[in-house]
C-alpha positions, 0 to 999 in steps of 0.5 A, a space after each residue: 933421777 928416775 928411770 922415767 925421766 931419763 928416758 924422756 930426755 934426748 940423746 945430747 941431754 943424756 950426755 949432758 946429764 951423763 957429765 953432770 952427775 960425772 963431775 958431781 961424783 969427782 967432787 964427791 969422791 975429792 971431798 971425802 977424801 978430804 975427810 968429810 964423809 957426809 956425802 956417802 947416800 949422794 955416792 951411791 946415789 951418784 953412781 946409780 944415776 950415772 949407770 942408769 944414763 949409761 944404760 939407756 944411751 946403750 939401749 937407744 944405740 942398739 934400738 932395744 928399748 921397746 922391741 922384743 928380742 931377735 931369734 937368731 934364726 928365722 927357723 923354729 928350733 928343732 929338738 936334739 935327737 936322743 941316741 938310742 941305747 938298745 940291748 943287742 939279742 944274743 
């Protein structure tokens, strides 16, 4: 599924997707079990889908899709002071 796609979902289409693509991987995993190994491209394929559909429920939770990252502080970040090593007269 494309990364496009899943973001035009909505949320409860996501969690429906989400089960799909869960369900067809135990299926998968359960056949191969069985011995047969033709379904190894769908495996990873499956696994992909499921961490995309994750990602983007994530992204939508936290609201970052779309918005920059926060500072941590509204003010500018000062530059650490150097210690200064002079060489005492004797």
């Amino acid at each position: 599924m494309e990364l496009e796609k899943i973001r035009n979902l909505s949320d409860s289409e996501l969690r429906v997707e989400e089960q799909k693509a869960a369900e067809q991987l135990f299926r998968l995993r359960f056949q191969m079990k069985l011995g047969q190994n033709e379904g190894v491209k769908k495996l990873r394929e499956l696994k992909k889908d499921i961490a995309r559909i994750k990602t983007i429920a994530r992204e939508r939770e936290l609201g970052l899709h779309g918005a920059a990252p926060k500072a941590e502080s509204s003010a500018p970040a000062k530059p650490a002071k150097k210690k200064s090593t002079k060489k005492e007269a004797r």
